[in-house]
DRENLO-500885 format. One record per residue: x, y, z of N, C-alpha, C in turn; residue number from 0. Coordinates in nm, 2 decimals. Example, Ala and Ser with C-alpha at 12.3 -4.5 7.8 and 13.67 -1.06 7.14 Angstrom:
> 1.32  -0.57  0.78  1.23  -0.45  0.78  1.32  -0.33  0.78  0
> 1.28  -0.22  0.71  1.37  -0.11  0.71  1.29  0.00  0.79  1
# end
This chain:
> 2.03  1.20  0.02  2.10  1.21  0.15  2.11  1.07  0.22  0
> 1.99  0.99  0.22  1.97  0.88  0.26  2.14  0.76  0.20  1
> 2.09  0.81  0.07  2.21  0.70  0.01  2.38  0.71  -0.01  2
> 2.36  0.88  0.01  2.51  0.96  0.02  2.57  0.93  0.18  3
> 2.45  0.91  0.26  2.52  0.86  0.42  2.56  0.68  0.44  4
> 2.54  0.62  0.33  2.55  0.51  0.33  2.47  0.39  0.44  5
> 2.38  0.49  0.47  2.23  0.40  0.54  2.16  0.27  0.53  6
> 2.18  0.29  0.33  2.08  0.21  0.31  2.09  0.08  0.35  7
> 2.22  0.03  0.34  2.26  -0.12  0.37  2.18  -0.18  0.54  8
> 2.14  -0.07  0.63  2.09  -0.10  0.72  1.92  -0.12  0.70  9
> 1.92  -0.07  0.61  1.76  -0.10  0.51  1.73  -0.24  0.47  10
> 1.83  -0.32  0.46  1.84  -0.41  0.34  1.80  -0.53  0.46  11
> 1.74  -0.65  0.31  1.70  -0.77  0.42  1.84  -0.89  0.46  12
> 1.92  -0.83  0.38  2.08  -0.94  0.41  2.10  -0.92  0.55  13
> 2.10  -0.78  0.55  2.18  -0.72  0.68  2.04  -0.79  0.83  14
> 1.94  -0.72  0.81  1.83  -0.76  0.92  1.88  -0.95  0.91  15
> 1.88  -0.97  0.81  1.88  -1.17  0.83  2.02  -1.19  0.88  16
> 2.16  -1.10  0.89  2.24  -1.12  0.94  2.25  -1.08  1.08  17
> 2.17  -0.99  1.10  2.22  -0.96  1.27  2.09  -0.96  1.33  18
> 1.94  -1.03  1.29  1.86  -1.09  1.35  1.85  -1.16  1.48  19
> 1.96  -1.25  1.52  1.96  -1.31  1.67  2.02  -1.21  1.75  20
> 2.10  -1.11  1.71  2.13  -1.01  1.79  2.03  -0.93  1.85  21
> 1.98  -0.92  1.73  1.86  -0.84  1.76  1.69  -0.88  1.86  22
> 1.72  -0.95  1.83  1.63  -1.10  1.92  1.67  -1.06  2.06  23
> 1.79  -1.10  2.10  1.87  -1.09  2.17  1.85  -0.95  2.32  24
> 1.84  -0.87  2.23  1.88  -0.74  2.29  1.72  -0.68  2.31  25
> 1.62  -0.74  2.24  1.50  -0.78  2.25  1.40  -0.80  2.38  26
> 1.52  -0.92  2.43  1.45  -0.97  2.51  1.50  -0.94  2.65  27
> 1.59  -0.86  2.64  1.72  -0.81  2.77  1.62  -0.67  2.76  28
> 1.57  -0.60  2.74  1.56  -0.41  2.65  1.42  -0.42  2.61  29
> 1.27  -0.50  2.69  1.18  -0.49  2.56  1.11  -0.37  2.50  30
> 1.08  -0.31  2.62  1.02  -0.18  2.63  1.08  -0.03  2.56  31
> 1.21  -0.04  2.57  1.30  0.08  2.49  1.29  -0.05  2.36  32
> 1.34  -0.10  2.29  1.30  -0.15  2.16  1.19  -0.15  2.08  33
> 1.09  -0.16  2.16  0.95  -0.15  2.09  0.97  0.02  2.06  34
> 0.95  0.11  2.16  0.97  0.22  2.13  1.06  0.35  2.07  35
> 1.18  0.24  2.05  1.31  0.33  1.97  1.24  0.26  1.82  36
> 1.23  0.14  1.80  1.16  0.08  1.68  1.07  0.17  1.61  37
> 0.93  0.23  1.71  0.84  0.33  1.64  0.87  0.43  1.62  38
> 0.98  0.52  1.73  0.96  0.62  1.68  1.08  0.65  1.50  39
> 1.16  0.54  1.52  1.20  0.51  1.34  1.11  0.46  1.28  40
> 1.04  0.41  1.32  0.93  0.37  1.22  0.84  0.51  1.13  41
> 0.82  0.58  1.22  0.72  0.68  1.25  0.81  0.81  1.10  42
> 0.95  0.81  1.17  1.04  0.88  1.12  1.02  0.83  0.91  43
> 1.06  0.73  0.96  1.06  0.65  0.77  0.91  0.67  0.71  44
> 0.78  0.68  0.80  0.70  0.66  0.72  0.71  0.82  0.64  45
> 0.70  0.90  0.74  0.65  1.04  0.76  0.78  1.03  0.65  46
> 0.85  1.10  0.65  0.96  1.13  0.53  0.99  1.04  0.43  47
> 0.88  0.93  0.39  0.94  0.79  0.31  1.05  0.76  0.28  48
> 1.10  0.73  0.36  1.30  0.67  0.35  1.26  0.55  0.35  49
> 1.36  0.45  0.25  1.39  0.31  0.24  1.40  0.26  0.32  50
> 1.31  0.11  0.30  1.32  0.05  0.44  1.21  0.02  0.51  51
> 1.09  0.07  0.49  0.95  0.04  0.58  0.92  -0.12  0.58  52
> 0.93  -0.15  0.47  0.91  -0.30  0.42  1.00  -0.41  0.48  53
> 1.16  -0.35  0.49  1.19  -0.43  0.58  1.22  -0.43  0.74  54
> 1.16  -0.31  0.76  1.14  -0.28  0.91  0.98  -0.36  0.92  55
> 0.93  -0.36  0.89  0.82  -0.45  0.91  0.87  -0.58  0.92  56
> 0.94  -0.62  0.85  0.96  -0.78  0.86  1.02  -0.81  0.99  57
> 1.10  -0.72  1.02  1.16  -0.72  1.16  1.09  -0.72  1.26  58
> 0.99  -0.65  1.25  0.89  -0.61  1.36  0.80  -0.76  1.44  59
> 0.78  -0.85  1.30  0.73  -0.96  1.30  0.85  -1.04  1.36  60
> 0.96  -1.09  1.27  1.10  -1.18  1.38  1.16  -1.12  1.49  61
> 1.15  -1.01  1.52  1.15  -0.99  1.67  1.03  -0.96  1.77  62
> 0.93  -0.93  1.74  0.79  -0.92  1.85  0.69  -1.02  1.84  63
> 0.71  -1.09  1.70  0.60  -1.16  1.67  0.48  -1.08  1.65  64
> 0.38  -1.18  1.59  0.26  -1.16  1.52  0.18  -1.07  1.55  65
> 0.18  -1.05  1.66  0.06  -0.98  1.75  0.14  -0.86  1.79  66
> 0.21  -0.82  1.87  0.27  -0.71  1.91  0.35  -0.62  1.78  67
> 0.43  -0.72  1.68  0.43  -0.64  1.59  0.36  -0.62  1.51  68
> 0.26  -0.68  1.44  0.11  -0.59  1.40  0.09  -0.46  1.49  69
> 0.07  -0.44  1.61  0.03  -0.42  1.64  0.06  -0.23  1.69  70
> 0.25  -0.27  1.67  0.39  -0.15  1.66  0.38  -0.07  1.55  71
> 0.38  -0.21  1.46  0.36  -0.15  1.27  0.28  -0.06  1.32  72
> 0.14  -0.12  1.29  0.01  -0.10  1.25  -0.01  0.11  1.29  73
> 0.04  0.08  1.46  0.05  0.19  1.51  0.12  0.32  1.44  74
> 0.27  0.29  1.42  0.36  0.35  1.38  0.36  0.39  1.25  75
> 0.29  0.30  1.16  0.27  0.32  1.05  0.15  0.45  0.98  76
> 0.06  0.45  1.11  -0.06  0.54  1.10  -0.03  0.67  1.16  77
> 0.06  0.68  1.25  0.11  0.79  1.31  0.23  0.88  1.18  78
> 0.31  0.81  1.16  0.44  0.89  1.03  0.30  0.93  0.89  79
> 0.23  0.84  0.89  0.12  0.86  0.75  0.06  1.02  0.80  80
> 0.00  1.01  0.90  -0.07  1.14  0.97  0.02  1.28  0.94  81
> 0.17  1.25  1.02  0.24  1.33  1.01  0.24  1.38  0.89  82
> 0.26  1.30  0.77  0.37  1.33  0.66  0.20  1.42  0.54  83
> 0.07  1.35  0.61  -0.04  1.41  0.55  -0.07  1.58  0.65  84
> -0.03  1.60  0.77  -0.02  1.70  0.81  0.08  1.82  0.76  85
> 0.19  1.77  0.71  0.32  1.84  0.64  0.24  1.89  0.52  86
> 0.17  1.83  0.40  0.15  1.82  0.30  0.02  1.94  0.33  87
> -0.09  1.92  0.48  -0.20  2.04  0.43  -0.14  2.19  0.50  88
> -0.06  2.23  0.58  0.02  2.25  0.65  0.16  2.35  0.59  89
> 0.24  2.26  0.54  0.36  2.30  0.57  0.41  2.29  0.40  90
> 0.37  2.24  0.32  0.39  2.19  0.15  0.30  2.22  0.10  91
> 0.19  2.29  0.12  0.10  2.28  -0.02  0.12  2.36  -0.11  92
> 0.22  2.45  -0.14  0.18  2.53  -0.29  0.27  2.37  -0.36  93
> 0.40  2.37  -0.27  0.46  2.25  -0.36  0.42  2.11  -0.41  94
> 0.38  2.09  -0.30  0.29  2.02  -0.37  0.15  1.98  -0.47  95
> 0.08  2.06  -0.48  -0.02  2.14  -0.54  0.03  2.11  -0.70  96
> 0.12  2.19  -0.69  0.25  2.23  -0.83  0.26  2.10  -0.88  97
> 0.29  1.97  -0.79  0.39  1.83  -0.85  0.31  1.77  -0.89  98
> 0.14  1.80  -0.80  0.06  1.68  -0.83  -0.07  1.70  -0.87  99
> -0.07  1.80  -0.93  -0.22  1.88  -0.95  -0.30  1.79  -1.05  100
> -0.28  1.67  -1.12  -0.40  1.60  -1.18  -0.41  1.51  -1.10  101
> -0.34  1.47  -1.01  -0.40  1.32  -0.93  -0.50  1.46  -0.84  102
> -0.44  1.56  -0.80  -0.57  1.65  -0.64  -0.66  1.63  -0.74  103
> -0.69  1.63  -0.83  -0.84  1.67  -0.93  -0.90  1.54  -0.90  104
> -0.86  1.41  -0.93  -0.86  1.26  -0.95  -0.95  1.27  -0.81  105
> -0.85  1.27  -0.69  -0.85  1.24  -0.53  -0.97  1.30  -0.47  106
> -1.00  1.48  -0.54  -1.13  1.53  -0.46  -1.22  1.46  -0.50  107
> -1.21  1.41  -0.66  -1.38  1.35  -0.72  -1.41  1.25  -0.63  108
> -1.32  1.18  -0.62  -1.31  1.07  -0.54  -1.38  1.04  -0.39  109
> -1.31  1.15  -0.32  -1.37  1.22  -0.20  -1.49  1.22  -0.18  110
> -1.48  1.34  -0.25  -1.68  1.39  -0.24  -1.79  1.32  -0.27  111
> -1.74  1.20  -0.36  -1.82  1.10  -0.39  -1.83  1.01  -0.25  112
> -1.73  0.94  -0.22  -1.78  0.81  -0.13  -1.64  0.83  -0.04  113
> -1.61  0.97  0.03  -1.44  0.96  0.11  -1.44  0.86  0.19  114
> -1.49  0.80  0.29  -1.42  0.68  0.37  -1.38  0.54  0.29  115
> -1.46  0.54  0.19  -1.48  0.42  0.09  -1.33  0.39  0.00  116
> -1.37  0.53  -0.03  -1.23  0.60  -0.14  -1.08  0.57  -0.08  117
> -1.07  0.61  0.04  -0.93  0.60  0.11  -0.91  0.46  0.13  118
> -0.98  0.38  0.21  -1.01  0.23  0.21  -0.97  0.18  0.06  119
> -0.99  0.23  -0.06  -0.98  0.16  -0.16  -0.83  0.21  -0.22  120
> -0.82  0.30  -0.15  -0.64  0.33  -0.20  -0.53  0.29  -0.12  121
> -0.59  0.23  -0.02  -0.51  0.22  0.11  -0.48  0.04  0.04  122
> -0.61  -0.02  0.04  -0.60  -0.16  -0.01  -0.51  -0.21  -0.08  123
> -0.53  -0.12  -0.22  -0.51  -0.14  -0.38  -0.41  -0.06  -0.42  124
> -0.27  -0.18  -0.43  -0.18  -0.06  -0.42  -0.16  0.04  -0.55  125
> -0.25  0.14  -0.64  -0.20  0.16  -0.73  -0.12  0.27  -0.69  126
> -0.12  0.33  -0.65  -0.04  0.44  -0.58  0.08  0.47  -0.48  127
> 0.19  0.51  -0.50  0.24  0.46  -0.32  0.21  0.55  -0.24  128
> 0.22  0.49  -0.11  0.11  0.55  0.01  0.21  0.66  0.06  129
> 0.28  0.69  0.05  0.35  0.84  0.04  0.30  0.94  -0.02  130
> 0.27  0.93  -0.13  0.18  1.02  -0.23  0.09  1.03  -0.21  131
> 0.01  0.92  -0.16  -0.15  0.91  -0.12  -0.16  1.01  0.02  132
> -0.04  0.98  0.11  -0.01  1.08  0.19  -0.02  1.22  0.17  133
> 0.01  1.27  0.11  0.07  1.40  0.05  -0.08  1.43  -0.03  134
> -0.12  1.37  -0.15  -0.20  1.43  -0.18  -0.32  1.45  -0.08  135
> -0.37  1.36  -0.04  -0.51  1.35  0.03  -0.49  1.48  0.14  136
> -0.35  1.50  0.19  -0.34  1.62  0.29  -0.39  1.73  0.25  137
> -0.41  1.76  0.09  -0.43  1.90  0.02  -0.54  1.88  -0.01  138
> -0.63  1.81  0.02  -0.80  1.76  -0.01  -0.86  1.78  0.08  139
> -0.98  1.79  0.07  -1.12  1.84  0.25  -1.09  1.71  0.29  140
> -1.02  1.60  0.31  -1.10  1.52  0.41  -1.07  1.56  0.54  141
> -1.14  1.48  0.62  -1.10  1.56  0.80  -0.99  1.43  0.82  142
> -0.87  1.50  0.89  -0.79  1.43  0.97  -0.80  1.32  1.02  143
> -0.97  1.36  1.12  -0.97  1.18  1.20  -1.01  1.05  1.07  144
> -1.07  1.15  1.00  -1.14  1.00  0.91  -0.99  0.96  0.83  145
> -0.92  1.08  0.79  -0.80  1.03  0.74  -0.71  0.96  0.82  146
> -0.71  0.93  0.91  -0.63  0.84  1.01  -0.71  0.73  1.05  147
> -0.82  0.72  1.08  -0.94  0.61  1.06  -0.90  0.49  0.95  148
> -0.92  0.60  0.83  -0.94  0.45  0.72  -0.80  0.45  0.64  149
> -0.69  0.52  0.68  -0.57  0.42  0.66  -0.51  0.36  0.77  150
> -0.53  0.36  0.91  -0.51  0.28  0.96  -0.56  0.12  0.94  151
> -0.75  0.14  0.91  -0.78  -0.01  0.87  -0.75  -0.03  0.77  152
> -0.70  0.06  0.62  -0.67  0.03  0.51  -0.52  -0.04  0.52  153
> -0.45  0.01  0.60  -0.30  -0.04  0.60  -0.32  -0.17  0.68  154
> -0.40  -0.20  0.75  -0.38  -0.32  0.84  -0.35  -0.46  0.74  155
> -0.45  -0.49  0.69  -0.40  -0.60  0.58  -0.30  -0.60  0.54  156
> -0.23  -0.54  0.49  -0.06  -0.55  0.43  0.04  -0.57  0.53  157
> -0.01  -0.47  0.67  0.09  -0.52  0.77  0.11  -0.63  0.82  158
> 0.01  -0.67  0.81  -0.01  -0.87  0.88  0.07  -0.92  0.80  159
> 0.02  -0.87  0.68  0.08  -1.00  0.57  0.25  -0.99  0.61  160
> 0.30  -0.85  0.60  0.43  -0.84  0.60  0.50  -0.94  0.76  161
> 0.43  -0.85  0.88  0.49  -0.91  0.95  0.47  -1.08  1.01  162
> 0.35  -1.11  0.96  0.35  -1.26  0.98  0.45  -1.30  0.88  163
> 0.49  -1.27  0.80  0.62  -1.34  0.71  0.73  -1.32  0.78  164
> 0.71  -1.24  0.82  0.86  -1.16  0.94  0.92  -1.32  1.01  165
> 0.82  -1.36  1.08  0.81  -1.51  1.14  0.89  -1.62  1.08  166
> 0.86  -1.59  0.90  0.94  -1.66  0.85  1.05  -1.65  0.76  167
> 1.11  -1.55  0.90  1.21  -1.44  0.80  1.33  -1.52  0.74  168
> 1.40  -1.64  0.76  1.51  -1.71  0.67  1.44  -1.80  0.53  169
> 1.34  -1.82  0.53  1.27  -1.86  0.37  1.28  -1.75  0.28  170
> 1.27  -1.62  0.35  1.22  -1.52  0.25  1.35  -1.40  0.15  171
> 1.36  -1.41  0.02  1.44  -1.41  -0.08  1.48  -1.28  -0.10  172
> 1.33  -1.19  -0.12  1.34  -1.04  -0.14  1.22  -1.01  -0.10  173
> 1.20  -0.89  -0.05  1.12  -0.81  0.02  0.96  -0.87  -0.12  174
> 0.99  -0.78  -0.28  0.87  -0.83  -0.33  0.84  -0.95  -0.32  175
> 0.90  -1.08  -0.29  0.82  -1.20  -0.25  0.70  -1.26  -0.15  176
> 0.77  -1.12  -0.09  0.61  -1.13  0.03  0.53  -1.14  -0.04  177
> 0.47  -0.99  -0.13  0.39  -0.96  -0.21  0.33  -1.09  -0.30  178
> 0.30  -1.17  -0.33  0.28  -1.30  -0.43  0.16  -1.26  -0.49  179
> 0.13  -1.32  -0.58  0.03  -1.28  -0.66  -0.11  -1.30  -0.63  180
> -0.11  -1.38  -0.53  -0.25  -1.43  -0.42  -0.27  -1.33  -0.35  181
> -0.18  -1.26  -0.29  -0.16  -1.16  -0.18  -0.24  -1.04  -0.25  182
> -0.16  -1.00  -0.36  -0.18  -0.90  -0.41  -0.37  -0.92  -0.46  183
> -0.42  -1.01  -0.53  -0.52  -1.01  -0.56  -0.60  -0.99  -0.42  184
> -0.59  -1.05  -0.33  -0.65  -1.07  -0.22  -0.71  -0.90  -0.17  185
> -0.57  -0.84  -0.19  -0.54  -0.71  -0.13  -0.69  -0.64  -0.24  186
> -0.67  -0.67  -0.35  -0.71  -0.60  -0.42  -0.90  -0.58  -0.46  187
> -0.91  -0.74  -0.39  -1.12  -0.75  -0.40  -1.10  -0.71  -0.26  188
> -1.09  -0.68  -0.16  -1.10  -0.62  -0.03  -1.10  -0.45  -0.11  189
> -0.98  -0.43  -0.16  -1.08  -0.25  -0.20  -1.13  -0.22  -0.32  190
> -1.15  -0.38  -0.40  -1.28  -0.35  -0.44  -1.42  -0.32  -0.42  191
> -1.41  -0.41  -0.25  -1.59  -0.43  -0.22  -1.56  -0.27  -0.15  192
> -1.46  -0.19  -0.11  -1.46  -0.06  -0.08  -1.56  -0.02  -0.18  193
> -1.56  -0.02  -0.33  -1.61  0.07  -0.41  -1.76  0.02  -0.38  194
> -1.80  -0.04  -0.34  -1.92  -0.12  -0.40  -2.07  -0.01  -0.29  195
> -2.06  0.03  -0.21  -2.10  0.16  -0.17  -2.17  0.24  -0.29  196
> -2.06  0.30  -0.33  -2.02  0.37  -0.44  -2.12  0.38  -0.59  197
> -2.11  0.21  -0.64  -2.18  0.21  -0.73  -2.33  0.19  -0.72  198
> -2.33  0.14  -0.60  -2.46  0.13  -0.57  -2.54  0.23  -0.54  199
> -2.46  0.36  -0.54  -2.52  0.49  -0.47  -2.56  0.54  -0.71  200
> -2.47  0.51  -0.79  -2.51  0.53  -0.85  -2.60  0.46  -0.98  201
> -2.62  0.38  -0.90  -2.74  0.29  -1.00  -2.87  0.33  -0.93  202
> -2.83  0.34  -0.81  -3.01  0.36  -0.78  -3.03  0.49  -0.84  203
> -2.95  0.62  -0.80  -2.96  0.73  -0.88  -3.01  0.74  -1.02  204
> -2.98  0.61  -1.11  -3.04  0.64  -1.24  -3.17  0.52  -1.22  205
> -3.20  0.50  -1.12  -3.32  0.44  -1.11  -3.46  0.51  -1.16  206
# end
């Protein structure tokens, strides 16, 4: 539906790098209704994963800067996550149950073992996308607050990265270039030491 309405082009980083000073612009005339028409599409995209989060982030960064847009993201991005994991325990679960029933098996072990650790390390480490991580973890025991807890600090790192690049949004080629291979590592021993809890709970055990 997304692509049949011809949307997506307003997704894209041509278009944001083409009407960027406009947007600046109307920014700084409008701050308060922009910040907040901004999240609640933000909120919208996370919660229903529509194209585009990645470069609404970058936006967020060349028009609010570093701090305020971290800070929009950061928000908006934890609020649509909540939603779209409320839908899933809620309003989807035989269907999804049905789509994704060996990762729920994966996600409870996971849970029961070390859950705040666990989310933190999925949040980090992108093996998954956080849509799905959405969805499934909704049909799992964790409680809501801790599920909104540790993907908020789990998502914070990537937000930075994205919208501090936002800053230097005319260098930047394609959205995966943010992502560089430093980044990604970086991202990735951060939910590593998540696990590290974890194994340490099972070495003493065979102590």
């Amino acid at each position: 539906m997304f692509y049949m309405a011809g949307l997506e082009k307003y997704a894209s980083l041509d278009y944001l790098k083409l009407r960027m000073s406009e947007f600046i612009d109307y920014y700084n005339t409008h701050m308060l209704f922009v910040i907040f028409a901004y999240a609640a599409v933000y909120i919208v995209v996370t919660a229903l994963a529509l194209p585009g989060a990645a470069v609404m982030t970058l936006a967020g960064g060349a028009v609010f800067g570093v701090y305020i847009g971290t800070a929009v993201v950061s928000v908006s991005s934890t609020i649509g996550a909540a939603l779209s994991f409320a839908g899933a325990r809620y309003l989807f679960r035989d269907w999804i149950e049905s789509k994704y029933k060996n990762n729920l098996v994966k996600f409870n072990e996971g849970i029961e073992k070390n859950g705040f650790n666990y989310i933190l390390f999925l949040r980090l480490v992108p093996l998954f996308p956080f849509f799905i991580i959405n969805l499934v973890l909704g049909l799992t025991r964790v409680k809501l607050k801790t599920y909104v807890l540790t993907s908020w600090i789990g998502m914070l790192p990537g937000t930075f990265v994205f919208v501090y690049a936002g800053k230097q949004l005319s260098g930047i080629d394609s959205v995966k270039s943010v992502m560089s291979g430093r980044v990604l590592l970086a991202l990735s021993m951060l939910g590593l030491l998540m696990l590290v809890p974890l194994l340490y709970k099972k070495i003493k055990s065979k102590m």
